[in-house]
C-alpha positions as CSV (number, residue, x, y, z in Angstrom):
1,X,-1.6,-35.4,-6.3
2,X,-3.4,-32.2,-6.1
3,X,-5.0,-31.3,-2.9
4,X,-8.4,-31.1,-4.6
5,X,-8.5,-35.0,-5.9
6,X,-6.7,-35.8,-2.7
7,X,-9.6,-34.4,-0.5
8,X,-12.4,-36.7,-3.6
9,X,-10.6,-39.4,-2.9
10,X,-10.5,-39.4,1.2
11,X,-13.1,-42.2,2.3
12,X,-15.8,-40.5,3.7
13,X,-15.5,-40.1,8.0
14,X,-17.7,-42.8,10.1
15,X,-20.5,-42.0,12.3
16,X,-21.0,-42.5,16.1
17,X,-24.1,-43.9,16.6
18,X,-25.2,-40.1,18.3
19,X,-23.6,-38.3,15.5
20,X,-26.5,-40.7,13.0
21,X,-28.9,-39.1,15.7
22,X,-28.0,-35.9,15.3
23,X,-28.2,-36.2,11.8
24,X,-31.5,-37.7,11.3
25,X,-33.5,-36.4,14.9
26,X,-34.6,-34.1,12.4
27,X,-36.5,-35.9,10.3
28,X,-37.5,-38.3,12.9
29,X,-38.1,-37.6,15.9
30,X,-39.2,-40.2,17.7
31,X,-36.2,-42.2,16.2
32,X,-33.8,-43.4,19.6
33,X,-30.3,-45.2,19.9
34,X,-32.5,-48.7,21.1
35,X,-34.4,-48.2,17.8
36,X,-31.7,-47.9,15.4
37,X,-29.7,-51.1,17.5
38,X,-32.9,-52.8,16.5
39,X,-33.1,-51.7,12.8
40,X,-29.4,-53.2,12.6
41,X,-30.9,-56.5,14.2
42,X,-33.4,-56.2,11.4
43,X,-30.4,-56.2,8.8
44,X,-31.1,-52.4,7.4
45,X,-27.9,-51.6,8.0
46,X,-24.6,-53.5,9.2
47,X,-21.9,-50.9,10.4
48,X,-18.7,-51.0,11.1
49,X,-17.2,-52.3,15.4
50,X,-14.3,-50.6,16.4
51,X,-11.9,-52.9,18.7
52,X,-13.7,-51.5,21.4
53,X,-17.2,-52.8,20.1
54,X,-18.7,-49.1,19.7
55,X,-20.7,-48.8,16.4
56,X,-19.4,-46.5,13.2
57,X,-22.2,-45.7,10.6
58,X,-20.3,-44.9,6.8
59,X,-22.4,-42.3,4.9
60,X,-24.5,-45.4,2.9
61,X,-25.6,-46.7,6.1
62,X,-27.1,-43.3,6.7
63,X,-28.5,-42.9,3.6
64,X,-30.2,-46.8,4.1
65,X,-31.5,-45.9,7.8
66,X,-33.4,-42.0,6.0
67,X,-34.7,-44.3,3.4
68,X,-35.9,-46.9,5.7
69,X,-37.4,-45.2,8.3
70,X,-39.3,-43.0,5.6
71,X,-41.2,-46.1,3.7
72,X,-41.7,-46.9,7.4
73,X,-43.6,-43.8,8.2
74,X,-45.3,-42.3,5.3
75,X,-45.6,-45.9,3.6
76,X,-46.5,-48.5,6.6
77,X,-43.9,-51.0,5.0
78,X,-42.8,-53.8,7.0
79,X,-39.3,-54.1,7.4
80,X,-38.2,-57.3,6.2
81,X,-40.2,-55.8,2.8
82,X,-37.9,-52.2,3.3
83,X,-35.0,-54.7,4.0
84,X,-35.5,-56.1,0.4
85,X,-36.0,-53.5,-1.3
86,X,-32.6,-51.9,0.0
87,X,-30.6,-54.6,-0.9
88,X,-31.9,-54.9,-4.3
89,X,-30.2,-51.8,-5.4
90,X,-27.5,-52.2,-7.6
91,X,-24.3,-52.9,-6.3
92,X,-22.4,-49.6,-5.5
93,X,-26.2,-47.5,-6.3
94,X,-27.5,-46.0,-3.2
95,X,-30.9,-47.6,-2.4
96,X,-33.7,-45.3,-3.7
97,X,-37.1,-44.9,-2.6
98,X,-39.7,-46.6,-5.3
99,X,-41.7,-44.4,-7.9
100,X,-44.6,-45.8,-6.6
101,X,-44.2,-47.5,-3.0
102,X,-47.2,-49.4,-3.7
103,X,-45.5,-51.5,-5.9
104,X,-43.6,-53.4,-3.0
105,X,-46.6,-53.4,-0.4
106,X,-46.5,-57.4,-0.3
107,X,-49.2,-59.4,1.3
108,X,-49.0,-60.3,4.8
109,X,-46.7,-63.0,4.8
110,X,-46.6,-65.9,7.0
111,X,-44.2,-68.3,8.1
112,X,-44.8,-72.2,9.0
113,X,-42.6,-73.5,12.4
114,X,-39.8,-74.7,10.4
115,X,-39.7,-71.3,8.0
116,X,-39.9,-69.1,11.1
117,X,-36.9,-71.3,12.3
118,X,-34.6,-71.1,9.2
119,X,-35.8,-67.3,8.8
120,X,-34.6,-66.7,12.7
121,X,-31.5,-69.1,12.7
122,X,-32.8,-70.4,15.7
123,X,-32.3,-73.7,17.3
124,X,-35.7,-75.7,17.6
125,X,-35.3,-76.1,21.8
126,X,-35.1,-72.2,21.4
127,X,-38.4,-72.0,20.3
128,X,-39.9,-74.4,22.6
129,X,-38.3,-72.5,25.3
130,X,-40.2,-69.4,23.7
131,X,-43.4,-71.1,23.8
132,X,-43.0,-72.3,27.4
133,X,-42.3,-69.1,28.7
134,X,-45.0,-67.3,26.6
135,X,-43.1,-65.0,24.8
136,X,-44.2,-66.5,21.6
137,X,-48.0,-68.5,21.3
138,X,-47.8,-71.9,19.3
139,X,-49.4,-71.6,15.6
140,X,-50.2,-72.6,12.8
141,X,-48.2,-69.7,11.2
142,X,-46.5,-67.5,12.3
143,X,-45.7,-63.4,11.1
144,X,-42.6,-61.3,10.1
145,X,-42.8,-59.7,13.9
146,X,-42.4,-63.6,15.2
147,X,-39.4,-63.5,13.1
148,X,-37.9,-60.5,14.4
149,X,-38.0,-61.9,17.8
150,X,-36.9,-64.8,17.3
151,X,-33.8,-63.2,15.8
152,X,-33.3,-61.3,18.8
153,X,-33.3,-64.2,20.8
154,X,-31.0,-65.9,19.0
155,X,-28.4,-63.3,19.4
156,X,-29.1,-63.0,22.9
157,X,-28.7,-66.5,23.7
158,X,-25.5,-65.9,22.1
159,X,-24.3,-64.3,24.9
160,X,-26.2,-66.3,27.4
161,X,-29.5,-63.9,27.6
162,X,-31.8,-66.8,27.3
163,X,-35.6,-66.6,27.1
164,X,-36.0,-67.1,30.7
165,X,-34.3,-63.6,31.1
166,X,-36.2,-62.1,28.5
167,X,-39.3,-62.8,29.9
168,X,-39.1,-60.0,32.7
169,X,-39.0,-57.2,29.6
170,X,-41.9,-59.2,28.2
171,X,-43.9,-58.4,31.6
172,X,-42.3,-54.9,31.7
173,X,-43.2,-54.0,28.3
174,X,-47.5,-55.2,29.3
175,X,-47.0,-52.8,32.3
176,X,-45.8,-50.2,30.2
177,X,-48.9,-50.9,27.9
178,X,-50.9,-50.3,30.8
179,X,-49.3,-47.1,31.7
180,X,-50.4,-46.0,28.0
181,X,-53.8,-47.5,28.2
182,X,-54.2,-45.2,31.4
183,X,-53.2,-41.9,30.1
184,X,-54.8,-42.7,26.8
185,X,-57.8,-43.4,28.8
186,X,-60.2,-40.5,28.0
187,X,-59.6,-40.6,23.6
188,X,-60.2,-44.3,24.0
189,X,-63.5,-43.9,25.8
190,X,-65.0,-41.7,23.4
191,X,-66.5,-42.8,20.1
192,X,-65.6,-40.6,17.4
193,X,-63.7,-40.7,14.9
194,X,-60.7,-37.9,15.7
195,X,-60.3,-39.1,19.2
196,X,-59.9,-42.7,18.2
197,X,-57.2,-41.6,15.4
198,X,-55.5,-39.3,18.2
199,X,-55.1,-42.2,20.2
200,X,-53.6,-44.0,17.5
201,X,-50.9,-41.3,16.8
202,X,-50.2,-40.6,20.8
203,X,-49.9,-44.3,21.6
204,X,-46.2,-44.9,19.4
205,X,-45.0,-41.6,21.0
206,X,-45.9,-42.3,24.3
207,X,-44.1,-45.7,24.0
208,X,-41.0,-44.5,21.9
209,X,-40.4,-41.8,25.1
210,X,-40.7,-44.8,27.8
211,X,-38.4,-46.7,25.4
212,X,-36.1,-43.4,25.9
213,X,-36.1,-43.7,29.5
214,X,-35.8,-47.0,29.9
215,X,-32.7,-46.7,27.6
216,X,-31.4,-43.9,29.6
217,X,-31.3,-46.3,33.0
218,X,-29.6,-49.1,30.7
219,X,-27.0,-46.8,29.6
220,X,-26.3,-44.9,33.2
221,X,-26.3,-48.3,34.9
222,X,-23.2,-49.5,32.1
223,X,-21.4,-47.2,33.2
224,X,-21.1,-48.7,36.4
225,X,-20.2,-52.2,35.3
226,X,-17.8,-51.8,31.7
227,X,-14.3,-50.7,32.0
228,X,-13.7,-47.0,31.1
């Protein structure tokens, strides 16, 4: 076979999850290792586990995560609605992003107990547990963020990270609120109109670079327990 078809025909190489980083910091960047574990939680992209359990991102999965995390910025699509719309590309098509993205801004949707349950996976006592422990407030409906969590319990309580643990990071995450709330402090006391919208922009970033840190300590204190 001729070098040249050889080289076509060579599977494309896989991506460590700071090579996808790298590529796309770029673009985005506020985007972090925590958020794109999340946006695989979410089910915009699946990649690849080598034996060791460390994540490899194919070229597809790159192009799904750009696309994604565009209609998330300029567009303000949820994403079980980007999620959709990615996986109803034509098999072996990569996912393009719509002629006109307002065609698949969806109402709010809304999810009675037993959707958000089949939506999530989850176990009923798993959402009680939820409830008691206030990570989740009983309702009449419920929203696509309600879903996401609940997902993420699920696969924590997999691995026996039940919602009593979780609760902690549900207290950390109101002090880290508070933190922004503070330095945020003198745009939110004033009235006008530029302040308010600075506020609005800062607030994400602030809470994307605690996200960082907090990410940082996770990773440094691993070290410490997992096998080299």
């Amino acid at each position: 076979m001729p070098a040249a078809a050889a080289e076509s025909g060579a599977a494309a190489p896989l991506l460590s999850i700071g090579q996808v980083l790298s590529k796309l910091s770029g673009e985005f960047p506020a985007l972090t290792s925590s958020k794109l574990r999340f946006l695989e939680v979410q089910g915009i992209v699946s990649p690849q586990r080598t034996s060791s359990g460390y994540r490899k991102f194919s070229p597809g999965d790159v192009e799904r995560l750009r696309l994604a995390l565009t209609l998330q910025r300029d567009h303000y699509l949820p994403l079980s609605v980007i999620r959709e719309h990615l996986d109803g590309a034509p098999s072996g098509d990569a996912p393009r992003q719509p002629d006109v993205p307002e065609s698949i801004h969806p109402t709010a949707r809304t999810y009675s107990r037993a959707a958000l349950l089949e939506a999530a996976g989850a176990p009923p006592q798993l959402l009680n547990d939820a409830f008691s422990l206030g990570l989740i407030s009983p309702a009449e409906t419920y929203d696509d963020d309600t879903v996401a969590l609940m997902r993420s319990l699920v696969a924590l309580d997999r691995h026996g990270i039940d919602p009593r643990h979780v609760r902690a990071m549900r207290q950390s995450a109101e002090r880290e609120v508070a933190l922004i709330e503070a330095a945020l402090s003198s745009l939110l006391s004033r009235s006008d109109t530029r302040s308010r919208a600075r506020a609005s922009e800062l607030g994400p970033q602030l809470a994307d670079r605690l996200d960082e840190v907090r990410s940082l300590f996770v990773r440094q204190a691993l070290v410490r327990v997992l096998p080299e």
